[in-house]
N, C-alpha and C positions, 0 to 999 in steps of 0.2 A: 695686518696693519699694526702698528706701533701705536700702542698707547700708553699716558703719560699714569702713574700711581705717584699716590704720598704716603711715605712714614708715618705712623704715628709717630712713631719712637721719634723723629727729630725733636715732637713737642715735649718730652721727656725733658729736656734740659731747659725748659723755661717752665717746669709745673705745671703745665694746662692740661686739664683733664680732654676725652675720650670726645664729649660733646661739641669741646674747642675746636677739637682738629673737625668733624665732620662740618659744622658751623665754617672753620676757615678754609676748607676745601668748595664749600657751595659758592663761595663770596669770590674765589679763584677757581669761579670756573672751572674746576677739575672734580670729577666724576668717579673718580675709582678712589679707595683709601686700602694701606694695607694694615692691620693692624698686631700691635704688640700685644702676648698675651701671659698672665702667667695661671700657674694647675694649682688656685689656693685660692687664700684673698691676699690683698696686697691693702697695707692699712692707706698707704699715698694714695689709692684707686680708691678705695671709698672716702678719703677727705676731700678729691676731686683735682688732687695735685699728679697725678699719672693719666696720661692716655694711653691706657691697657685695659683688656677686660680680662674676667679670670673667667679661664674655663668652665666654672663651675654655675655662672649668672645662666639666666634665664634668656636662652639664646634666640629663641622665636621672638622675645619682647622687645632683645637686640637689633633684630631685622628688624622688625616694624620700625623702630628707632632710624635706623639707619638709611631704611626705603625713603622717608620721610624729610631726606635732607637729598632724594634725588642720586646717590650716592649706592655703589657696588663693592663688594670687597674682594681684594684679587689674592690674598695670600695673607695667613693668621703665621704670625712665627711662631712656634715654638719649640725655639732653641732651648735642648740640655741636650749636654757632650752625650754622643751617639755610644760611648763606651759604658756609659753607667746604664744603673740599672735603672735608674726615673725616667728615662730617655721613653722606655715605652708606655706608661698608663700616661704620658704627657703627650707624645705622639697620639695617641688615642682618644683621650680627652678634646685632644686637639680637632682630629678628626670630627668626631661627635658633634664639633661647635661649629667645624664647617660647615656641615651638611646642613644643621641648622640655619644657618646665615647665605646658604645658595653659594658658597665660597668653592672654588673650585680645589684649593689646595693648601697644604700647610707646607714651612719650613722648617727645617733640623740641620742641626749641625757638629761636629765634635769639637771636643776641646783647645782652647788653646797650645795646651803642652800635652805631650806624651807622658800619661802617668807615670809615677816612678815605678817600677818594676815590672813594667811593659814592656814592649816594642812594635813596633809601627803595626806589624804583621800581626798583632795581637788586637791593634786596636782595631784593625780593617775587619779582622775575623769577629770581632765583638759588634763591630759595626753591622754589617749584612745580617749575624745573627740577633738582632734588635729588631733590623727592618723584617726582618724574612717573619719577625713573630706579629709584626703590624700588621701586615698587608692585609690578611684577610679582613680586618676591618676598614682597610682602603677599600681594596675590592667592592662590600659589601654598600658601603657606601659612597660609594665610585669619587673618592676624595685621592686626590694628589699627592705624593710625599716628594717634595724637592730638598736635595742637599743640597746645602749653600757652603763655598769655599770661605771657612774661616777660620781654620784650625791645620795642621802639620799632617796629618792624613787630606782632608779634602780641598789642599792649595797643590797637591802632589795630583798632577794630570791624570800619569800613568793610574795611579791607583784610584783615580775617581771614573776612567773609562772602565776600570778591570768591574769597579761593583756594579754600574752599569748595565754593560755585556753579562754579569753575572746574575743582573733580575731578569734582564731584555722584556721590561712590560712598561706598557704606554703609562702606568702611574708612577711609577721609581721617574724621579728628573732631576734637573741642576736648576736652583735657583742661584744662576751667577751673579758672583758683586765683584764690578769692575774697580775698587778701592782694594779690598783683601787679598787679590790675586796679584795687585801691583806692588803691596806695601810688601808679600810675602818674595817678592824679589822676580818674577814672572812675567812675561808678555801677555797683558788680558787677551790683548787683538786675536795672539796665535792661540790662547785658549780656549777663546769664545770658536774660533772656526774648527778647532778639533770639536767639544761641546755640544755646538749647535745642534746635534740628532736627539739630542738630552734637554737640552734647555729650553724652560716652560716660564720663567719669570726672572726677573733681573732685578737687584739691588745696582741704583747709579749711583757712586761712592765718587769725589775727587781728592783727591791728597796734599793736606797741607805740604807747602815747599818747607816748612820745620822741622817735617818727620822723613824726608830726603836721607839724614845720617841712619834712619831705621831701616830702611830698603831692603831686605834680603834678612834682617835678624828678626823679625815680628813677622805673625800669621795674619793679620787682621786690625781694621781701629772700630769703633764702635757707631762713628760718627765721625765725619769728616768737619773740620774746624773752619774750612772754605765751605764757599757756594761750590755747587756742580758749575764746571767751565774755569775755575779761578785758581783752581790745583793743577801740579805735576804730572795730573790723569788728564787732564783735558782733553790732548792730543788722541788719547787712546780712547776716549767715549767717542770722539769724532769718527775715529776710524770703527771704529763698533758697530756704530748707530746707521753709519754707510755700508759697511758688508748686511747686516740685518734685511738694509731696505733692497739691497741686491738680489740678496734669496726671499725677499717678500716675507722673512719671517714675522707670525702673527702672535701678541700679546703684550706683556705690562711690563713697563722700565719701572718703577720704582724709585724715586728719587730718595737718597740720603743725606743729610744734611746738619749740622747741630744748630738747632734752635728755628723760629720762625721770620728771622730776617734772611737766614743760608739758604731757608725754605723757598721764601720768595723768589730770591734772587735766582737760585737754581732751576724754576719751574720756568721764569723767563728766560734762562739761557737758553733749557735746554726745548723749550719751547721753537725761541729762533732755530733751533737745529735740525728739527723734523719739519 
């Protein structure tokens, strides 16, 4: 079954802290939240202007928090480019906090740009060897690692089936976002059905018609400047969301959105949809 998730991260562009968004998830009826995180402290998260938690907070105190508002969480992000070296005590960190919070999995992803004195082959190899040093604290903590396409290695299909095939374990996944794999020049529809044996969570991204001249030159936007349904993507979450319900695939779309009007808006579209 298909179920609906909200960003934190959309409430990032209006300042509302962590409480806002689980408060405006209870009030809308929506039950799962997925939340932004960072491996520090963040001074905006303690003045109450970010909905992030940081890794490092007292993550059992977090659940109770969050049981409290009726509310699940389906997936902590945290994204640092899979090539660096932070990628894993943040990966880690990350994990740690899932497990705490009953969360099933975290997301990572690589870089925007292919470092300078790289190549692609260098990142992928850098990639695997990051996860491959994770796992065992997936394993142990039976936590989830999904990539999400948003970056020049993981909007690249072949090479995102190749790392795949190359862990073949039910925790390595795709957290696919139907915005990054559109803006990177790509059919979501035909990606999402290659995927599907992979894919554990979904970011629902739609694409400003302004960023139409960007199509194929950009990995990724951060936040869609439309509601979900009111972008370029539209067509293609329709058709997503319909192959999904075909194969009875089971788990959480994740709505992406900038700000808490996009928010709305999008939860009612994409609401009519399912």
């Amino acid at each position: 079954m298909i179920r609906i998730g909200i960003a934190s991260d959309n409430f990032r562009h209006d300042d509302r802290s962590l409480r806002y968004v689980f408060e405006w998830c209870r009030s809308q009826q929506c039950d799962t939240v997925e939340l932004n995180t960072v491996d520090g402290e963040d001074f905006f998260e303690g003045l109450g202007f970010s909905p992030a938690t940081s890794l490092h907070a007292d993550g059992l105190a977090l659940r109770r928090e969050i049981e409290s508002y009726g509310l699940s969480v389906s997936q902590l992000d945290c994204h640092y480019a899979l090539h660096r070296w932070q990628s894993i005590p943040y990966m880690i960190n990350g994990i740690k906090m899932a497990k705490a919070l009953d969360c099933p999995c975290i997301a990572t992803t690589d870089g925007a740009e292919v470092p300078p004195g790289m190549t692609l082959e260098q990142v992928c190899q850098r990639a695997i060897y990051h996860i491959t040093e994770v796992l065992p604290y997936a394993r142990s903590h039976n936590v989830g690692i999904n990539i999400e396409p948003h970056g020049p290695l993981t909007t690249n299909l072949a090479l995102m089936i190749r790392i795949m095939k190359h862990f073949d374990d039910p925790l390595v996944g795709v957290n696919f976002d139907t915005g990054n794999t559109f803006v990177a020049g790509h059919d979501p529809v035909a990606m999402v059905k290659e995927l599907l044996p992979w894919i554990h969570h979904f970011h629902v991204k739609d694409v400003a018609p302004e960023l139409k001249a960007n199509i194929g030159k950009d990995t990724g936007i951060a936040a869609s400047e439309v509601h979900v349904g009111e972008g370029l993507n539209a067509e293609n979450i329709r058709l997503i969301v319909a192959h999904l319900k075909e194969k009875r695939w089971d788990g959480v779309m994740s709505l992406e959105s900038k700000g808490e009007k996009n928010t709305l808006q999008s939860l009612e579209w994409f609401r009519g949809l399912l």
